[in-house]
C-alpha positions in Angstrom: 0.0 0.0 0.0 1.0 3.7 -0.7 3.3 4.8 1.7 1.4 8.4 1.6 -2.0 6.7 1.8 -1.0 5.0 4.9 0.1 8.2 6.4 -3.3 9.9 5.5 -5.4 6.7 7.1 -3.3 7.2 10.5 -4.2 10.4 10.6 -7.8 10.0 9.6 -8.1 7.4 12.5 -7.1 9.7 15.1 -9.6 12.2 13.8 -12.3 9.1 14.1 -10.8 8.5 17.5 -11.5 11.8 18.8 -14.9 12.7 17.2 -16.2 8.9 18.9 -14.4 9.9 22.2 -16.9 13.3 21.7 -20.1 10.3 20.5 -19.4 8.7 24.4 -19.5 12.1 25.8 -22.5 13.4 23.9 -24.6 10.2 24.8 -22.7 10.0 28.3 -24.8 13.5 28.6 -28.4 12.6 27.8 -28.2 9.0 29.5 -26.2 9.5 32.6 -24.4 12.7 33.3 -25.8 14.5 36.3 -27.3 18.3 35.5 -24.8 19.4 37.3 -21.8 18.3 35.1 -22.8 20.4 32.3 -20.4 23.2 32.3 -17.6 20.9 32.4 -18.8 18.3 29.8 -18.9 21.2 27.1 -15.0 22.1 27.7 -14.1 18.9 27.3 -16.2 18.5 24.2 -14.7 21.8 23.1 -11.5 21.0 23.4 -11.8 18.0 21.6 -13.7 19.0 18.9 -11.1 21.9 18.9 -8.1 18.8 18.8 -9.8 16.6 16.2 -10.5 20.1 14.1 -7.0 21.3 13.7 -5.6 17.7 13.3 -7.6 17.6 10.3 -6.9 21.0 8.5 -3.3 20.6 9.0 -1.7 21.4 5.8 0.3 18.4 5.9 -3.7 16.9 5.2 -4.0 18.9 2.4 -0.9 17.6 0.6 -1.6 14.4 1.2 -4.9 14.8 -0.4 -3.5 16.4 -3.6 -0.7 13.7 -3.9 -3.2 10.9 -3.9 -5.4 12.2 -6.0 -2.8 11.7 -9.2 -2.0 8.3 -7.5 -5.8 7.2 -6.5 -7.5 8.5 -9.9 -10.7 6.1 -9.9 -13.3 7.3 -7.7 -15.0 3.7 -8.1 -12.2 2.1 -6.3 -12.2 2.3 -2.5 -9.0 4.4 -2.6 -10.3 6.7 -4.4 -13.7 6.8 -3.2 -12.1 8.0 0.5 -9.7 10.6 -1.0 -12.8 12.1 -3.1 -15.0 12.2 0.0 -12.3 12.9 2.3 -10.9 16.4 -0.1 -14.9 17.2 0.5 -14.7 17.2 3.8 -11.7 19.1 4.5 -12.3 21.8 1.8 -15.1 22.5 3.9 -13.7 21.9 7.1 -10.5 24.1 6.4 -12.8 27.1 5.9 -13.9 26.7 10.0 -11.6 27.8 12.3 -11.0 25.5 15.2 -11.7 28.3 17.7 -15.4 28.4 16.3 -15.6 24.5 16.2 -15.0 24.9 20.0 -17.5 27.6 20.8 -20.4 25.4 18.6 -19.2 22.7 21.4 -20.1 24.6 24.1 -23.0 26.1 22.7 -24.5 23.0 22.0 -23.9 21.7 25.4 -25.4 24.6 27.2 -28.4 24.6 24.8 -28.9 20.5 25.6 -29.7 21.3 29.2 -31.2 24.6 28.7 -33.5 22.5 26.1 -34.2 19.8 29.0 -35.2 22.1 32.1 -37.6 24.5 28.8 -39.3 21.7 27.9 -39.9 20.0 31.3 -40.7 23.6 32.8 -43.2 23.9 29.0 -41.1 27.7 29.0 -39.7 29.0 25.9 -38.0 31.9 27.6 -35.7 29.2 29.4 -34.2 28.1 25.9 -34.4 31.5 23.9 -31.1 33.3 24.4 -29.6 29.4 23.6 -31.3 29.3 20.1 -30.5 32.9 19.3 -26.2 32.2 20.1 -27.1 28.8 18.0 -28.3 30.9 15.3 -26.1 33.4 15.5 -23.0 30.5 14.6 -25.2 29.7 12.0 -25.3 32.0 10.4 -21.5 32.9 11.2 -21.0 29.3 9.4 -22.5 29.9 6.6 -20.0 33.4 6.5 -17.3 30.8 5.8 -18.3 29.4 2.2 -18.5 30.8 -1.2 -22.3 32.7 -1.7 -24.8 30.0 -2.5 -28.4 30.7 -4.4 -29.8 29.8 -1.0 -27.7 30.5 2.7 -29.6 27.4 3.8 -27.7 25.4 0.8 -24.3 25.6 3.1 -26.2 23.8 5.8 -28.6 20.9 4.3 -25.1 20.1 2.4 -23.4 19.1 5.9 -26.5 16.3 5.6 -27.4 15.8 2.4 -24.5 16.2 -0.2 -25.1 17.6 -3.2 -28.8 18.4 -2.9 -29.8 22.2 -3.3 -32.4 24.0 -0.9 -34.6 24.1 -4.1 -34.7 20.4 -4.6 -36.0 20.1 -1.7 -38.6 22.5 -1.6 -39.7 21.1 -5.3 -39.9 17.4 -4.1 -41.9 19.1 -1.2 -43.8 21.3 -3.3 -44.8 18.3 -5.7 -45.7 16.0 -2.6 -47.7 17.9 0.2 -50.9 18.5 -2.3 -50.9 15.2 -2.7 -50.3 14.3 0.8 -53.2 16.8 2.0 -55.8 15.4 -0.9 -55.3 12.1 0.9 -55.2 13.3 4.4 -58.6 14.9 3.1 -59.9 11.8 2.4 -59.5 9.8 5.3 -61.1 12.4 7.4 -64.1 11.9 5.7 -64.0 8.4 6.5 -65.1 6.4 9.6 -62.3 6.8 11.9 -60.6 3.9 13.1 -60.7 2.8 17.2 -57.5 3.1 18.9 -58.4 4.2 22.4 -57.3 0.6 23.6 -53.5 1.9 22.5 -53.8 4.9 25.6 -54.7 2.4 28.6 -52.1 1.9 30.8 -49.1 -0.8 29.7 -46.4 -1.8 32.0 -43.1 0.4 31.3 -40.8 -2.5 31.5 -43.0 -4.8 29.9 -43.2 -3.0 27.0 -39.7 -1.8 27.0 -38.2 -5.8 27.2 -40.7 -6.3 24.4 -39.2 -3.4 21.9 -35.8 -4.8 22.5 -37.8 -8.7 21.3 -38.9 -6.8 18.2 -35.1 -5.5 17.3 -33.5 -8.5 18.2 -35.1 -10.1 15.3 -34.6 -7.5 13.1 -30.8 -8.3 13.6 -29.9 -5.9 16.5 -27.2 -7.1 18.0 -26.9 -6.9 21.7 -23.0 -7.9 21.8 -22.4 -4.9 19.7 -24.8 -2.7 21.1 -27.2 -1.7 24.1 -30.8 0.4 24.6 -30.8 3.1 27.3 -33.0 5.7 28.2 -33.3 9.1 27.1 -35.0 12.8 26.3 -35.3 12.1 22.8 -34.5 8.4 21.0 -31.2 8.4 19.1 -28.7 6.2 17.7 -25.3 6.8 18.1 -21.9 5.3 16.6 -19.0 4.6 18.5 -17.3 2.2 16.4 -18.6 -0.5 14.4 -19.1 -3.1 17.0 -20.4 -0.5 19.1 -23.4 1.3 18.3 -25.8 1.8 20.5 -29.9 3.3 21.0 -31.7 5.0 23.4 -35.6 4.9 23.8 -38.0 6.9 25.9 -41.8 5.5 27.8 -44.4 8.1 27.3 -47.4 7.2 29.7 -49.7 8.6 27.4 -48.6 7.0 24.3 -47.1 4.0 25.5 -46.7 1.8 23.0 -44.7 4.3 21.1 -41.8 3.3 23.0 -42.0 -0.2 20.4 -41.9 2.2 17.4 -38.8 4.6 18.2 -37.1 1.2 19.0 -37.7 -0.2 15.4 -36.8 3.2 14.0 -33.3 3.5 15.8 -32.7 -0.4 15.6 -33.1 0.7 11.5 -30.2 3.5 12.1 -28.3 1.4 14.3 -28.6 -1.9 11.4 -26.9 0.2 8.8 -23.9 1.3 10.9 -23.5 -2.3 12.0 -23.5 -3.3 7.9 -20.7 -1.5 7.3 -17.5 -2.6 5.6 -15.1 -3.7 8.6 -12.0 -1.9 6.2 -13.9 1.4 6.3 -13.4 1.4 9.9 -11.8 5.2 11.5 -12.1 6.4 7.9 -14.2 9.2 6.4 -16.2 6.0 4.7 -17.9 4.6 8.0 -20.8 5.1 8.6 -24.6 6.0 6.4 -23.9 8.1 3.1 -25.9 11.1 4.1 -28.8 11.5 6.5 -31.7 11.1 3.8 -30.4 7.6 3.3 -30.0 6.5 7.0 -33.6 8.0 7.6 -35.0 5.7 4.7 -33.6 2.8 6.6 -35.0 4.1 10.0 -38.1 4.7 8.4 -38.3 1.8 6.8 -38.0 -0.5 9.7 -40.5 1.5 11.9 -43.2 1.7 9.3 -43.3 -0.3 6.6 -42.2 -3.0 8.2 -43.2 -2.4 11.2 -46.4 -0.7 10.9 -47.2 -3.3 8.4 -50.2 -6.3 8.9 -48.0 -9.0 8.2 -45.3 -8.0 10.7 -48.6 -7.8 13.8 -49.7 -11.0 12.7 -46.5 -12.1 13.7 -46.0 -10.4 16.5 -49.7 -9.3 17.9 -50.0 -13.0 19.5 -47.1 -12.7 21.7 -48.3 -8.7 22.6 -51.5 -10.1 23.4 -50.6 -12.7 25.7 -48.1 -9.8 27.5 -50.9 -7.1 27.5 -54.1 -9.5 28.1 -56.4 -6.7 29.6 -55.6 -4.2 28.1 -55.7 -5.9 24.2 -58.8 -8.1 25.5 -61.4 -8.2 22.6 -59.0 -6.6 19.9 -58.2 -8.7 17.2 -55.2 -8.1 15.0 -56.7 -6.0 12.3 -58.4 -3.8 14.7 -54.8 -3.3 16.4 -53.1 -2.9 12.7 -55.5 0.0 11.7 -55.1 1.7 15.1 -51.8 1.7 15.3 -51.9 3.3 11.7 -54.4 5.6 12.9 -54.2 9.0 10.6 -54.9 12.3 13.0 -53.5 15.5 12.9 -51.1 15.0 15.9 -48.8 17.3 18.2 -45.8 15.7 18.6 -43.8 15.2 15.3 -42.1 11.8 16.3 -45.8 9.7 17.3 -46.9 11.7 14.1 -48.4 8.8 11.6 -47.2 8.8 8.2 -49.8 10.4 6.4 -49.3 13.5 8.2 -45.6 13.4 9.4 -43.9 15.2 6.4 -46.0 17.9 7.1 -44.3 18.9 10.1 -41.1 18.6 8.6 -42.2 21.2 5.8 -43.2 23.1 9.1 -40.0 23.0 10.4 -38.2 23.3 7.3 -39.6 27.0 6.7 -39.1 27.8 10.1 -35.1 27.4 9.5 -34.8 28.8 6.9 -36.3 31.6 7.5 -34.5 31.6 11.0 -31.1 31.3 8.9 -32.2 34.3 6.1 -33.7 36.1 8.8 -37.1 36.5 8.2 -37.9 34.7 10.8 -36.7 36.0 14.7 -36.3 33.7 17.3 -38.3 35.6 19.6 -41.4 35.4 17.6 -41.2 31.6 17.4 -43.5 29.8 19.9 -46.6 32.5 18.1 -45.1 31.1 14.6 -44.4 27.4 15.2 -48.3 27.5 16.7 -49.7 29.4 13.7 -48.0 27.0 11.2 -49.6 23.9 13.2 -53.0 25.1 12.6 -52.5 25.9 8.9 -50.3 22.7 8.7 -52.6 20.0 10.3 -55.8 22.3 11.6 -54.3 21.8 15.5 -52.7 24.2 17.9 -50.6 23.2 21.0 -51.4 24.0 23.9 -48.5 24.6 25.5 -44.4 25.3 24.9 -43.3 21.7 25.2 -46.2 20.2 23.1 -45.1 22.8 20.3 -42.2 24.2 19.5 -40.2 22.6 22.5 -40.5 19.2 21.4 -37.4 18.6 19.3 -34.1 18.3 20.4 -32.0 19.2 17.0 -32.2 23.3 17.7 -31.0 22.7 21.4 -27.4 21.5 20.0 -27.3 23.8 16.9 -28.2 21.4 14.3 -30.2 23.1 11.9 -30.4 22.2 8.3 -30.9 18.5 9.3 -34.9 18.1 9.8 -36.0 17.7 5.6 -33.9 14.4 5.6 -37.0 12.8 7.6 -39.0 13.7 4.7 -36.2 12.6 1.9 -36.3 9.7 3.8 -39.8 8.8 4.2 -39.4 9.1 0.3 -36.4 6.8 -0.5 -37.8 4.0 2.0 -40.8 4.0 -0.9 -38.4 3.7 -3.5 -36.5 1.1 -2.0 -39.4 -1.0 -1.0 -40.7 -0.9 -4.5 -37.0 -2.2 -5.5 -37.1 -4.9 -2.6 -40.4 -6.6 -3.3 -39.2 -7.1 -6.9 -36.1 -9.1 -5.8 -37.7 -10.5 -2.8 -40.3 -12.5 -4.1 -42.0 -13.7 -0.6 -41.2 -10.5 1.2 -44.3 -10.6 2.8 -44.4 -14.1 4.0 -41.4 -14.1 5.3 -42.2 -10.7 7.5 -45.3 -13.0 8.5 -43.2 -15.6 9.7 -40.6 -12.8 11.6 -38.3 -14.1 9.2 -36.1 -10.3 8.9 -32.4 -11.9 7.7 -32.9 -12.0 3.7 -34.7 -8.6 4.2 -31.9 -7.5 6.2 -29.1 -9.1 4.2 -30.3 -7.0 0.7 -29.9 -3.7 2.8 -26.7 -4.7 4.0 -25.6 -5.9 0.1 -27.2 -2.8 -1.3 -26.8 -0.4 1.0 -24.9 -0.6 4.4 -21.7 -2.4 2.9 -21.0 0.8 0.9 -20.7 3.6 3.6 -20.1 6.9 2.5 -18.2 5.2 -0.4 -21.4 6.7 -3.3 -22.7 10.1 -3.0 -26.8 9.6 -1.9 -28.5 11.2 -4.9 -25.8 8.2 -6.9 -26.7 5.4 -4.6 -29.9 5.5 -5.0 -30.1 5.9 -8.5 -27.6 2.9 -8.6 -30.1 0.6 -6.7 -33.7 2.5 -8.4 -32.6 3.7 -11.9 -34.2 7.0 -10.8 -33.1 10.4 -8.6 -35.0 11.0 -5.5 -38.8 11.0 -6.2 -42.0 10.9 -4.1 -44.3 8.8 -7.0 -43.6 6.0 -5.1 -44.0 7.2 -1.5 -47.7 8.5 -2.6 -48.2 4.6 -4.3 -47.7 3.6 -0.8 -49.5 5.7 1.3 -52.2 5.8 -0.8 -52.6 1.3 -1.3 -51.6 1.5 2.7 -54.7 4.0 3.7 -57.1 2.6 1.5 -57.3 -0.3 2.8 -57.0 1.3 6.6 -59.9 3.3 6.1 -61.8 1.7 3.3 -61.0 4.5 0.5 
């Protein structure tokens, strides 16, 4: 091997080493760090994103880069496939200076637990001079690159490579008419019962029951663990370490079995990496579009799906007995695919979800161009609701509150939810074709072929393709919601009897 490249892979691993050492930390912080340890916790995640920043810009980095680009030519090759994405990301990276790197880190630290006491308090005020520093390094951020047609371009980029703010609002602009046409629809239909999902169910009952659910999925517990936190996440520390955290709402219990399968679908691509792309810019999902699809797809169409409860509803049955007495599985299914307007984005079913991501999507970037204040935002983010899904919340946490992203700075990140909804379609259509017996086997809790194609297709591959080239390499076709509206629409019809 190139003498050069194996210089540029040590110091690429260090850089990994330091941003997981930050991953412990950041997940250390919403699963067991006392309130008290905040301060402290965002120095030493300042000083090491500070560490891992300037490692990388070195200029010794940059000639390295150059050098193996004449040696490494073929971006198809894994060689070249890491130099490509690794120039990327120190172009970009060599235009932020350390010192701000560091003062993000503490932002975002003192914004977590600011974010925590807000929404447990339901106050707004507690959180508002957080959000307007977060914003103000935003904006500051997007100072540090070339003009764009959009200023919000410089931040979906950080997620989704490649994909313009306009793209997004087009794919968005072509999909919510049809989405609200539908929603339309079902509310003139007989609404489905569900109350039996709101009774109360056992915390750890249901919590040792999520973690049945993603053990067959493939979730491996040797490599991995489920802890308890604010907000569900999935988070990488190495490839045989990547772990999920889960909440227990009391008054929608049984959500707890639905952010499991959605973080088990993060945690499943991480896992299916390629051992060699290990501490280099290649771990890990392509962009955040594409890890949503596979979150997404595990929690809903899977998940939410009839044969996957015929499987499963049996052994949920026989754990909740009094509370699921007289509910057969098909009553369950269409509850638990239950379409109403909805507060809280995350329990949000899927004909209405993307809508509050269009929400929140106007609401940054009109926080990032500045036609939006921060100030004003619990009276906007209310107002939006009701012209959004006809429903006001009544109260700070239940609205604008509810997310965690803003509270560490990350803004530019929430349309991937929605690109990812979308993918998950287009993928499905692509599985079923190759995967004759999906179905049955999903009846059977048979998950491993399912699992295996993802991990062929998708996982094994990294950030080695750009997202808008894998998925045309696995669909024939750019990202595209014709197939997301096939399913809602053949999903919902038969829910509600269209």
């Amino acid at each position: 091997m190139s003498e050069k490249l194996n210089r540029l892979k040590e110091i690429l691993g260090e850089v990994s080493d330091l941003n997981r050492a930050s991953s412990v930390l950041g997940w250390d912080q919403q699963v067991n760090m006392p309130p008290g340890g905040a301060e402290a916790r965002g120095l030493q995640l300042a000083t090491l994103g500070k560490i891992a920043q300037e490692k990388f810009t070195a200029d010794e980095v940059g000639i390295l880069i150059e050098d193996l680009k004449k040696e490494f030519p073929d971006p198809q090759t894994d060689e070249g496939a890491m130099i490509r994405v690794t120039a990327r990301t120190y172009d970009k990276a060599k235009r932020v200076p350390p010192e701000f790197v560091a003062e993000q880190a503490v932002a975002a630290t003192k914004g977590v637990e600011a974010w925590v006491e807000a929404k447990q308090k339901s106050d707004f005020s507690i959180f508002r001079p957080h959000l307007e520093k977060h914003v103000e390094l935003v904006k500051k951020y997007v100072s540090f690159f070339p003009p764009a047609a959009h200023p919000y371009d410089v931040l979906l980029d950080d997620f989704e490579p490649g994909l313009p703010t306009a793209d997004v609002l087009e794919i968005f602009g072509s999909l919510r008419p049809k989405q609200v046409a539908l929603i339309k629809a079902i509310s003139e239909a007989k609404q489905v019962k569900s109350r039996f999902l709101n009774k109360s169910f056992n915390e750890k009952k249901v919590w040792n029951f999520s973690e049945n659910i993603i053990t067959k999925f493939g979730y491996d517990f040797k490599r991995g663990r489920q802890d308890k936190a604010p907000h569900p996440f999935e988070t990488t520390f190495s490839m045989n370490d990547v772990r999920i955290t889960n909440r227990f709402e009391k008054n929608a219990p049984l959500a707890t079995l639905f952010s499991a399968m959605h973080e088990c679908g993060h945690a499943l691509y991480e896992l299916g990496g390629n051992p060699a792309y290990e501490r280099t810019p290649l771990a890990g999902g392509t962009s955040l579009a594409v890890h949503e699809s596979q979150s997404r797809m595990w929690e809903n169409l899977v998940g939410r799906s009839l044969p996957f409860w015929e499987h499963f509803y049996p052994q949920l049955k026989k754990t909740f007995p009094s509370q699921l007495e007289g509910v057969n599985v098909k009553t369950f299914y269409k509850a638990v695919n239950r379409v109403e307007p909805s507060l809280i984005r995350v329990n949000a079913d899927e004909a209405t979800y993307n809508l509050h991501i269009m929400l929140r999507l106007e609401i940054e970037i009109g926080m990032v161009d500045g036609s939006i204040q921060v100030r004003d935002l619990p009276g906007i983010w209310n107002a939006k609701m009701r012209d959004y899904l006809g429903i006001t919340p009544p109260n700070d946490a239940q609205g604008v509150l509810q997310d965690i992203h803003w509270s560490y700075g990350a803004v530019g990140y929430f349309s991937t939810y929605a690109l990812g909804n979308i993918v998950s379609a287009q993928l499905w259509e692509k599985i079923n074709k190759e995967i004759k017996n999906l179905e049955e086997q999903i009846r059977k809790g048979q998950f491993a072929e399912l699992r295996e194609w993802l991990r062929v297709n998708i996982h094994q591959y990294g950030h080695k393709y750009d997202p808008a080239d894998l998925v045309r390499k696995i669909t024939g076709q750019g990202i595209d919601s014709a197939a997301y509206v096939r399913y809602l629409t053949k999903k919902y019809s038969d829910v509600y009897g269209l």
